[in-house]
C-alpha positions in Angstrom: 4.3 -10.6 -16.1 6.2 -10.0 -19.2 7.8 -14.0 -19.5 10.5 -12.9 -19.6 11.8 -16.5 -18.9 15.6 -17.2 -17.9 17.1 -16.1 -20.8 15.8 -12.3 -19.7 16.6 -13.2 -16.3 20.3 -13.8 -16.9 20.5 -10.7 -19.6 19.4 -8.5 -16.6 21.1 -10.0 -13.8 24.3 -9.2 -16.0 23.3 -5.5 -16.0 25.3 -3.0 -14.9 22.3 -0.2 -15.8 20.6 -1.3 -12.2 23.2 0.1 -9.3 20.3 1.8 -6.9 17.5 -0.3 -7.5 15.9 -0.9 -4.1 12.9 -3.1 -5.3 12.5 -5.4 -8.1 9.5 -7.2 -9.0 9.6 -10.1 -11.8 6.2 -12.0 -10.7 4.4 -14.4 -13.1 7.5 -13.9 -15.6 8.4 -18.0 -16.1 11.6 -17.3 -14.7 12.7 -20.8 -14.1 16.1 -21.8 -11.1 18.5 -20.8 -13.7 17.1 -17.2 -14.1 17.6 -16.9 -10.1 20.9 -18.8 -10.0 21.8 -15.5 -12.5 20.4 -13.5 -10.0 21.8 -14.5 -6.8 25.7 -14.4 -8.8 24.9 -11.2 -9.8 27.1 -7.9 -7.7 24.5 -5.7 -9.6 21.4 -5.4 -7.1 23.4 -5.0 -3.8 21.1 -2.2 -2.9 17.8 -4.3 -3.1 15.8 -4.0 -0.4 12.7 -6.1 -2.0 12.1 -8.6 -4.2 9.0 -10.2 -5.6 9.8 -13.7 -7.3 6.5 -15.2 -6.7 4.7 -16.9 -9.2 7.6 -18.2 -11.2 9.2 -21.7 -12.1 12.2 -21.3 -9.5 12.8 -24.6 -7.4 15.3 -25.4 -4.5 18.5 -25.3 -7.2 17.3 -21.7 -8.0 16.8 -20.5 -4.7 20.0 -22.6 -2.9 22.7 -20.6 -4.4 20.6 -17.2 -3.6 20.5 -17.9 -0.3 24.4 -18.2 -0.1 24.6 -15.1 -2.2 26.7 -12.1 -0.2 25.2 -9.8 -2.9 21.9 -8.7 -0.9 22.6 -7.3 2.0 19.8 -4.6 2.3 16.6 -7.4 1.4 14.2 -6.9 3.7 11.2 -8.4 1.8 11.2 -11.7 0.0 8.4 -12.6 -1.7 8.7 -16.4 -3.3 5.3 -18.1 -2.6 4.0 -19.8 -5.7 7.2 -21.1 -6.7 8.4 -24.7 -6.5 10.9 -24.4 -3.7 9.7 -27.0 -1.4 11.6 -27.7 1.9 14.6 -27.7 0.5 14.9 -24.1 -0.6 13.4 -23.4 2.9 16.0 -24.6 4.6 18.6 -23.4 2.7 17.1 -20.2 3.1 16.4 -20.4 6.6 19.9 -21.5 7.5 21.5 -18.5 5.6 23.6 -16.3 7.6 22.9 -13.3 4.7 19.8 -12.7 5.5 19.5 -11.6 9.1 17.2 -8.7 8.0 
């Protein structure tokens, strides 16, 4: 990765550049919760159809608000392992009605 850290996290979650990205892969970048908090507020990635997180710093306060996001509606592929989500991330995740795909 690039460590690009949550600082680059938030400067490209408030992008505008990115309308048809359909995959986006920031793995092993030391994007810590607030870098994904960015993420998941952003209206920017709404085409997304994957997105590699893994092997970052994100925990259940990152991932949470992501999974309540409206702004993903195409994601078929989540890749988060290596992270520190634990089971409450999971659930959250798991009980999201955004992500029936």
């Amino acid at each position: 990765g690039n460590r690009i850290g949550g600082e680059g996290m938030q400067a490209l979650a408030a992008s505008s550049f990115f309308p048809k990205l359909m995959s986006l892969d920031v793995c092993s970048n030391q994007i810590p919760s607030v870098g994904m908090q960015a993420l998941a507020a952003s209206p920017f990635f709404t085409n997304l159809t994957s997105l590699n997180i893994s092997v970052n710093r994100i925990r259940a306060v990152g991932l949470s608000p992501f999974a309540s996001s409206t702004f993903f509606p195409n994601l078929m592929h989540l890749n988060m392992c290596n992270n520190q989500i634990g089971n409450e991330g999971l659930q959250a995740l798991a009980a999201s009605s955004f992500f029936s795909n």
